[in-house]
N, C-alpha and C positions, 0 to 999 in steps of 0.2 A: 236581585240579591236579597231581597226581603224574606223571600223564600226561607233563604238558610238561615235566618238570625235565629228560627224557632224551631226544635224537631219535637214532636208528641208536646206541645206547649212549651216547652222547656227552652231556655236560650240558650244558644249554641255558640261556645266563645269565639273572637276573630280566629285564632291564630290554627281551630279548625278547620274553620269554613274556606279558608286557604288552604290548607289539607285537601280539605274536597276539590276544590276547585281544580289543585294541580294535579289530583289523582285521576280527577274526569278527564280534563284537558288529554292527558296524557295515554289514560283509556280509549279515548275519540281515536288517537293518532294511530295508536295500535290496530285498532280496527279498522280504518282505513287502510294503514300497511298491510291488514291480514286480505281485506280485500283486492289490493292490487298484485299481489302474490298468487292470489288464486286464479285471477283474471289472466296473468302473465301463465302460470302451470296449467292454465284450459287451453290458451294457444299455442303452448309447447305441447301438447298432448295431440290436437287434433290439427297444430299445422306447425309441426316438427322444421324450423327453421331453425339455419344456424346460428345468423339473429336475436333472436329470442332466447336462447339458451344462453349468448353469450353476454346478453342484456341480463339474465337469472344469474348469472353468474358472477359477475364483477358489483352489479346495483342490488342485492339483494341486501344486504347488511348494512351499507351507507343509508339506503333509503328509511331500511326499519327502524335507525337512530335519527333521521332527521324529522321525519313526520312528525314523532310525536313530540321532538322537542320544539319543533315549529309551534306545535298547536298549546303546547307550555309557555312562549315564550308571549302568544298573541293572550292565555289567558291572564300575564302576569297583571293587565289593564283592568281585569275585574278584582282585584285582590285588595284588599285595605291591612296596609302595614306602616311600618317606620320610613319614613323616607329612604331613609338612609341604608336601612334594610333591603327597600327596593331597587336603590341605586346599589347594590350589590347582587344583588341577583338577578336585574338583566343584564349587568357586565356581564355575570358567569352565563347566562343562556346565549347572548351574542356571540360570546369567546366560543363558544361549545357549537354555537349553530355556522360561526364562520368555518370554524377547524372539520365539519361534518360538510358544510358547503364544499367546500376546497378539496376535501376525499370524494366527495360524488363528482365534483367533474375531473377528477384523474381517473375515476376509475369510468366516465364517460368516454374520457381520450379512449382506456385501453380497451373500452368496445369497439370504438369505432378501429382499433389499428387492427382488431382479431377481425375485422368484417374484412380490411385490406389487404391483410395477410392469407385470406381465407380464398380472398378474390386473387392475390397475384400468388401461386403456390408456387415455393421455390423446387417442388422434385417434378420437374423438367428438362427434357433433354436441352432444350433450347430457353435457357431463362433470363438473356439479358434484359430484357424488360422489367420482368419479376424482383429483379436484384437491385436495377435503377430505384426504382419503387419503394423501396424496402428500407434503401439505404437513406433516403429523404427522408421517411417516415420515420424513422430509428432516431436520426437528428432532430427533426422536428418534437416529437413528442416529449424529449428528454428535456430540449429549450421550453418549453410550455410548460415543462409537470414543473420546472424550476422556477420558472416566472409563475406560477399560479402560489407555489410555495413562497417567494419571495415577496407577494402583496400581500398573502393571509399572514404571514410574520409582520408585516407592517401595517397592516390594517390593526392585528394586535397588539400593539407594541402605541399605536396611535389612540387607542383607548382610554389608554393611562396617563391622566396630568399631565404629571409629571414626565413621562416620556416627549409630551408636546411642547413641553417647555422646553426641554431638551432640544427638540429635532427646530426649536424657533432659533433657538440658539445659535444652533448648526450651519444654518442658512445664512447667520450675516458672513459665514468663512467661507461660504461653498467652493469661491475662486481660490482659491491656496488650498482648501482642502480636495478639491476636483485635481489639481493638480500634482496634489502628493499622493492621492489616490490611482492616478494614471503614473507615473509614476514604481509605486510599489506592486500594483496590479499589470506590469506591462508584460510578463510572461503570461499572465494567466487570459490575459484580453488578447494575447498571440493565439492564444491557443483558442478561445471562444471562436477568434473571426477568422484561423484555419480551419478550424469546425463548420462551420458557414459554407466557406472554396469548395471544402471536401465533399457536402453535403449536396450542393448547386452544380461543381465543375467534374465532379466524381472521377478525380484520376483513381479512387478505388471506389468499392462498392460488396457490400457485407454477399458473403460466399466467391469473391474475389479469388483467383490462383494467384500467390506473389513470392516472387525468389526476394527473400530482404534478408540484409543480412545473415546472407548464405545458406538461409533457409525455406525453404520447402514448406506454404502453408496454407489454408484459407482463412478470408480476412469472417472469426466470427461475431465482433461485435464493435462497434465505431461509437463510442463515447463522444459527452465534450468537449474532453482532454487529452484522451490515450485511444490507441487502438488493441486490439487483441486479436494476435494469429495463433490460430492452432497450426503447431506443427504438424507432421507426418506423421510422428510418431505418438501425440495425444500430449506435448507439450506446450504451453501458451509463449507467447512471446509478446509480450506488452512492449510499446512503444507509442512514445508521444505525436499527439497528434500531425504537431508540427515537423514532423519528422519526413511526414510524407507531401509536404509542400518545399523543404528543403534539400533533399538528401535523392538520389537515383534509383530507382528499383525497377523490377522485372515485375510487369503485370500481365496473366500468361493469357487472361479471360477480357481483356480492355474491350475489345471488339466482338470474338465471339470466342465459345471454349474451343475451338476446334485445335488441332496442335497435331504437328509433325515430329516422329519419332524416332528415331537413327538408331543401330545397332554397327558399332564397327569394331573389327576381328582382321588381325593381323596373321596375314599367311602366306607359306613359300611362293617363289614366283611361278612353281610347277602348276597350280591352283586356275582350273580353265573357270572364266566367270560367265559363260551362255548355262549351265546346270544349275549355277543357285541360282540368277534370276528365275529359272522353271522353279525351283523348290521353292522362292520366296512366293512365287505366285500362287502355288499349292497350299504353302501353309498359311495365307490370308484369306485365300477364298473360302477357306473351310473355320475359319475360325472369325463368330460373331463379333469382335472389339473392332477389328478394321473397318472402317466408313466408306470403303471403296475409293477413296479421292487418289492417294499417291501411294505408288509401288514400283519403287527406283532400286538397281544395286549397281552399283559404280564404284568404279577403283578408283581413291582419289586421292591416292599416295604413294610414294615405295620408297622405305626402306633401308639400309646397307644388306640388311637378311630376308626381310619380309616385305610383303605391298600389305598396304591401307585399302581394304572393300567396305562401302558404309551401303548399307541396306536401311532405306527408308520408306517410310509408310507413315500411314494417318490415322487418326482417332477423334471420336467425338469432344475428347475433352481430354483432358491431363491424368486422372487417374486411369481411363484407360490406354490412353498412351505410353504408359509407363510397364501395363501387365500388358499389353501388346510386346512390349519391347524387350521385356523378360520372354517372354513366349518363343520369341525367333529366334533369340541371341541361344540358348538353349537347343530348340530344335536345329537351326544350322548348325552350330558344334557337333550335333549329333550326326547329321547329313553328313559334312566332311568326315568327322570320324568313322564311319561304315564305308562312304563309297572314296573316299580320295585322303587317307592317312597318311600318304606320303608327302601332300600338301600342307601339313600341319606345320606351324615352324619349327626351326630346325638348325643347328651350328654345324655347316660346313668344314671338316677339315681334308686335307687333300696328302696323299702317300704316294709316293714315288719308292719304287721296289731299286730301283737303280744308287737312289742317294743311299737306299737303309743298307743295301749290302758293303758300299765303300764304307762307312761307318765302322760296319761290324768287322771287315777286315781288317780297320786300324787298329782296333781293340784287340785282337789278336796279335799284331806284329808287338804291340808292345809286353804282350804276354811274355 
């Protein structure tokens, strides 16, 4: 430090040479960060991993705030000031290097989930693995980024005196306060350790097919608290977690997406059923959505007017089971309507020439 008391002979007051000090400090850090950016951009150039990009991408701006405050924070040791002055400015570097700590390992998490998500990819014909996977990690991450947020709030918060004196305070009630705490938190700890079930026991699982309240959706996103389906139609339908450890639902993907699809069309009894099964069998083998597994037509009803024919078939998964299903329902109407129109339904009434003529005679005699 002797160094700086004197520039060109001249004495150089304290409250510079702190100046310097912290400007160095913080110059160092920079230049290290500039180095490890360039190091990081030479092996994304010559070994284009997805890795490393998504390391450049989430840790580039966390890191370049922490280094240097790091190296600010180790210079605060060489600085001569007010005490009292110092006992305020490494609270603020602490506060500053905890809250930068605490954003580098969230933004650690969200490489490591983009490396998982990278490795399990949901566009898959076959992805229950991929989803199981997915729907852990979605949980898991969200309980972590929140418990890392809830010790950096408390680790700051324990900084302060007077916050200590507080939290000493606190601790001789903890038994009545643990209790009024459980208590007024008992929805919300429902819902945490349904979160939990759902994540572990997965009666769902994020891209999920689910009929819930008579809706039509996948499951896109499992919170700590709520879930979120997209409808059919691009509508959300939020519902609490606990909903789906309480309440009954249609889960169409539990096991695998595969799904069977029915089309049933009511027709006269004239209606011979050896032709559409040939036509049902024509228009699946030529048309890519069907999976080959099932291709049934069965009558499996009738009637006062018409019989019940349900034409069933299979699909790799639910949306296309669904334009499979439009596909046939369509083309058979069409098929009967060209070769067998008379089979179409139909209101039987019945004319007797013998009744209509006594009729028409009465009507006459009273002429």
């Amino acid at each position: 430090m002797e160094h700086l008391n004197e520039f060109f002979g001249y004495p150089v007051p304290q409250f510079l040479q702190n100046i310097i000090i912290a400007v160095s400090s913080c110059a160092l850090g920079a230049i290290l960060t500039i180095i490890i950016r360039k190091v990081f951009k030479f092996f994304a150039r010559y070994w284009a991993t997805f890795e490393i990009q998504s390391i450049i991408k989430h840790l580039n701006g966390p890191v370049g705030l922490f280094i240097p405050l790091l190296f600010l924070n180790i210079s605060l040791s060489l600085m001569v000031m007010n005490e009292s002055i110092m006992a305020q400015l490494s609270r603020i570097t602490e506060i500053s290097l905890t809250i930068i700590f605490a954003l580098v390992l969230i933004r650690i998490i969200k490489v490591l989930e983009d490396y998982f998500y990278h490795k399990y990819d949901l566009n898959k014909e076959d992805n229950l693995k991929e989803r199981k996977i997915r729907t852990q990690l979605q949980f898991i991450r969200k309980f972590v980024v929140s418990l890392i947020i809830l010790v950096t709030v408390s680790i700051i918060l324990l900084s302060f005196e007077s916050m200590r004196k507080i939290g000493t305070g606190l601790l001789t009630g903890v038994g009545i306060g643990g209790i009024i705490i459980g208590f007024a938190a008992q929805k919300s700890l429902g819902n945490l350790l349904a979160g939990f079930q759902i994540a572990f026991t997965q009666p769902i699982r994020i891209d999920d097919v689910l009929i819930v309240e008579g809706e039509w959706g996948r499951v896109e996103e499992i919170t700590l608290t709520y879930v979120v389906v997209n409808i059919w139609d691009q509508r959300r339908l939020i519902l609490p977690i606990t909903y789906f450890i309480e309440k009954p639902f249609q889960n169409w993907t539990r096991v695998s997406a595969q799904l069977l699809g029915t089309v049933f069309l009511y027709l006269d009894y004239t209606i011979p059923i050896p032709p559409l099964r040939d036509e049902l069998t024509r228009l699946l083998t030529d048309h890519p959505l069907w999976d080959k597994r099932v291709n049934v037509v069965q009558l499996t009803d009738n009637k006062a007017n018409t019989v019940e024919v349900r034409f069933l078939m299979s699909a790799r998964n639910s949306s296309q089971a669904f334009d499979l299903r439009c596909y046939v329902r369509e083309e058979m109407i069409a098929f009967i309507r060209a070769n067998y129109p008379d089979s179409l339904p139909k209101t039987r009434l019945e004319y007797n020439s013998n009744s209509y003529q006594g009729a028409e005679d009465a009507v006459l005699q009273k002429k």
